[in-house]
N, C-alpha and C positions, 0 to 999 in steps of 0.2 A: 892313452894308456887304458889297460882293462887286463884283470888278473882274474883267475879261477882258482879256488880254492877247493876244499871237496866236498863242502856241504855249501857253499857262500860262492858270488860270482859278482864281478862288480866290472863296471864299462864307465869309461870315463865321458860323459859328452859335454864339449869346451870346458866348465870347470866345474862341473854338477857330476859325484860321484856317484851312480846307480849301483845299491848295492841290492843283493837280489840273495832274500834266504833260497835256498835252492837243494833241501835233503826234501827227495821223491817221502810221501805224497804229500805231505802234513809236517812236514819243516821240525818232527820232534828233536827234541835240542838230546844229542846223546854228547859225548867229551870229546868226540872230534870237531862238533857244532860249535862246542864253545872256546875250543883251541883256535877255529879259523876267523870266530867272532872275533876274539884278542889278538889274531894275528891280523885282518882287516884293518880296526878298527889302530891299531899302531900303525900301522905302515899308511893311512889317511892323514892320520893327526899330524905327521912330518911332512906329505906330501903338497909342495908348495903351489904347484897345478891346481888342487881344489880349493876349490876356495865354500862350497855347501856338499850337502850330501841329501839325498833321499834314499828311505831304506823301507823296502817294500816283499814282496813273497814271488815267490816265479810262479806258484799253484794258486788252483781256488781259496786256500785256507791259509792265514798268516803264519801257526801255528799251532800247533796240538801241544804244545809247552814239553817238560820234563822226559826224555823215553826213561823211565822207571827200572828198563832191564838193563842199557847200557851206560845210564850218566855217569854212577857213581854206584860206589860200594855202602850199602848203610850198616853201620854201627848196631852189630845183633844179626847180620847178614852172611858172614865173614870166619875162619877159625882162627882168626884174629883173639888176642886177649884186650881185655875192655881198652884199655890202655892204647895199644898200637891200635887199633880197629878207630878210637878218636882220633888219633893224630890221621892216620889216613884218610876218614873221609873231613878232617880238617885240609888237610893241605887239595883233594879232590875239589872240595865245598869254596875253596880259595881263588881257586884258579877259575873257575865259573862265575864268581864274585868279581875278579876282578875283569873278566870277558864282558861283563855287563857294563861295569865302569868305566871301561876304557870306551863305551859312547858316549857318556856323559865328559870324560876327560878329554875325547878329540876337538881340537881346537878351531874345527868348524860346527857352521848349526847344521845339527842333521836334524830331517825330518822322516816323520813316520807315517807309511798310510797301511791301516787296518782294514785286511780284506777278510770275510770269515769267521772263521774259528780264530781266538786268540784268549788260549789258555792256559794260567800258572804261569809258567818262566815266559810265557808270552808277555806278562802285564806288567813283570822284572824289568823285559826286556822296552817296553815302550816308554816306560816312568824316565829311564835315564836317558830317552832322546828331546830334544829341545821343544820341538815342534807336536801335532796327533793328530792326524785327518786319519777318517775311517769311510767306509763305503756305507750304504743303508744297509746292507747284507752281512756286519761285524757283530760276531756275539761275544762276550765277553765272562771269563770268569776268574778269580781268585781260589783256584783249587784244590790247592795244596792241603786245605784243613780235611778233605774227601781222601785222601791216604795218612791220615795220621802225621802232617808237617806241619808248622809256620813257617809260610813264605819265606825263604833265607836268601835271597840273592837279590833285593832290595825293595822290594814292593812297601813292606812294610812300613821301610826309611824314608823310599821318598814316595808314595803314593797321599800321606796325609801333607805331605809340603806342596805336591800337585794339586790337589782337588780341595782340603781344607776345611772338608764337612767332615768329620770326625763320628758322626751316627752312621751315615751313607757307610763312610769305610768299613767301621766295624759291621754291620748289616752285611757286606758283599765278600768280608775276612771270615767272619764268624759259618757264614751259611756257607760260603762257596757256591754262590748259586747266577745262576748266566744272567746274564743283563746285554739290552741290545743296545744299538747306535743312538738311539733318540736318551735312553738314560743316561749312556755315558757322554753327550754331550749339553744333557740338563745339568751333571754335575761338574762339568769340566773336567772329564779326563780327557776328550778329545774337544777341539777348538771348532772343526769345519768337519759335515757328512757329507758326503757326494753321491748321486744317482748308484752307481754301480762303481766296480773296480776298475774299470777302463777310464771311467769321468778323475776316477781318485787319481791314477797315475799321471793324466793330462795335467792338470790342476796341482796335485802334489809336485809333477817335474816343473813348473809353470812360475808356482813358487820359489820353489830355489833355483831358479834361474832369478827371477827379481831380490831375491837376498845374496846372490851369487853377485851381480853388477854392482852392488855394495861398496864402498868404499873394502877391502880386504883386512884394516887395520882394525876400521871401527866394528864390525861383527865380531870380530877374535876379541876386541874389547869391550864389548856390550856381553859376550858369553861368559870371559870371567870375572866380569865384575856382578852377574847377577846370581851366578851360583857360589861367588865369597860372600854376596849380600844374603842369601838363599839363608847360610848358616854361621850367619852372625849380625850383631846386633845395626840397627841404623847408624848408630854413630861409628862401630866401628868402618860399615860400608861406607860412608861417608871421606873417611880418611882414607881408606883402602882408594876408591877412585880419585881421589884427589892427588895421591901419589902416583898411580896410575897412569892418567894423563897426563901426569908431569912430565912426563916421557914422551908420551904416543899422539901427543899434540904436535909432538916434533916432527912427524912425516908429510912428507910433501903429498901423501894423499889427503889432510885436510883441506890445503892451498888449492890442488883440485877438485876435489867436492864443493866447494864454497864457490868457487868460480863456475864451475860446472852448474849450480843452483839457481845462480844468477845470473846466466846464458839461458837458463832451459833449454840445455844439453847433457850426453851423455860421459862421465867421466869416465877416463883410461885408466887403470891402474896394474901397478909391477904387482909381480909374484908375493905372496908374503917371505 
């Protein structure tokens, strides 16, 4: 399987979905970007074929973040009265919100590897994927505060659940100022840097292919149980997985893992 959308392009190989930003030259996110991101990013989350995802740039640059002239309408932009002019770029500002979400909501782990440039709606755009490898060649900024915004499409929300240094954040929210591969993986916003972008995608696809041969139940159930745990308290995670696997215990993908463990062998498993 492999579809093409008109900013976005994705190739399926065995069950590792390559999804490739793909708007010439610098991947800026204008509202068809972020239509084909929601529409990707659904049509995955169903798709019982993959079982991970890597999501990577077709160009030298991950992204150039926001195009400014086509996203969206802002509020004071428009001959709109104050009124509809909010509701507008509410329900604009919505649907890009939820384009971002819907990689955090796909019910595989998708990974990200950072080539480049990767700015504003670029750092949106990586906070909500599971995984963060970047090249030594990723610069990095927060830079929405540089047009007069706060970050609205989720950095804010989940960039301090990501990384957790709460100075750091505020320092790289407040300034809007570039930060390379070695900073962002002193603070944890990416986990693994790689020689160049060619080493990243090796390695990136490399990886989700070994989260991919996974049991298929326990990844889907290791992703929602850490983002119910993510935003709520221990005890209530606690009881959430415990109902949880009250259930998903019941697949005969554990009975093969477990035997498959104790062979030191590889286990088979059905579709989700």
């Amino acid at each position: 399987m492999s579809f093409e959308l008109k900013t976005i392009k994705v190739e399926l190989k065995n069950y590792v979905a390559v999804v490739y930003l793909n708007r010439p030259k610098l991947n800026a996110m204008n509202m068809q970007f972020f239509k084909d991101l929601l529409s990707c990013f659904t049509r995955l989350k169903e798709d019982s074929s993959v079982r991970s995802i890597l999501l990577v740039s077709a160009f030298k640059h991950f992204t150039a973040g926001l195009d400014l002239k086509e996203a969206v309408s802002f509020p004071g932009t428009t001959d709109l009265d104050p009124a509809r002019a909010a509701f507008q770029f509410m329900t604009d500002l919505g649907l890009m919100q939820d384009s971002i979400t819907a990689i955090e909501a796909c019910k595989k782990p998708v990974i990200v590897g950072v080539n480049g440039l990767c700015i504003g709606g670029g750092i949106d755009l990586i906070t909500a994927c599971d995984i963060r490898l970047c090249s030594a060649d990723a610069k990095f900024t927060v830079k929405e505060v540089d047009v007069g915004l706060a970050a609205d499409l989720g950095t804010l929300q989940r960039l301090p659940k990501v990384v957790g240094n709460h100075s750091w954040i505020n320092d790289i929210c407040f300034t809007g100022r570039f930060f390379d591969a070695k900073e962002a993986l002193n603070f944890g916003l990416v986990s693994r840097v790689y020689e160049d972008p060619k080493q990243l995608f090796e390695e990136g696809f490399k990886l989700a292919v070994e989260i991919g041969d996974k049991p298929p139940i326990a990844t889907r159930s290791i992703k929602e149980v850490l983002l119910h745990s993510r935003d709520h308290s221990v005890d209530d995670g606690l009881k959430y997985v415990s109902v949880w696997n009250s259930v998903m215990l019941n697949s005969p993908d554990t009975i093969t893992a477990a035997t498959a463990a104790l062979s030191k062998s590889k286990g088979t498993y059905s579709k989700l």
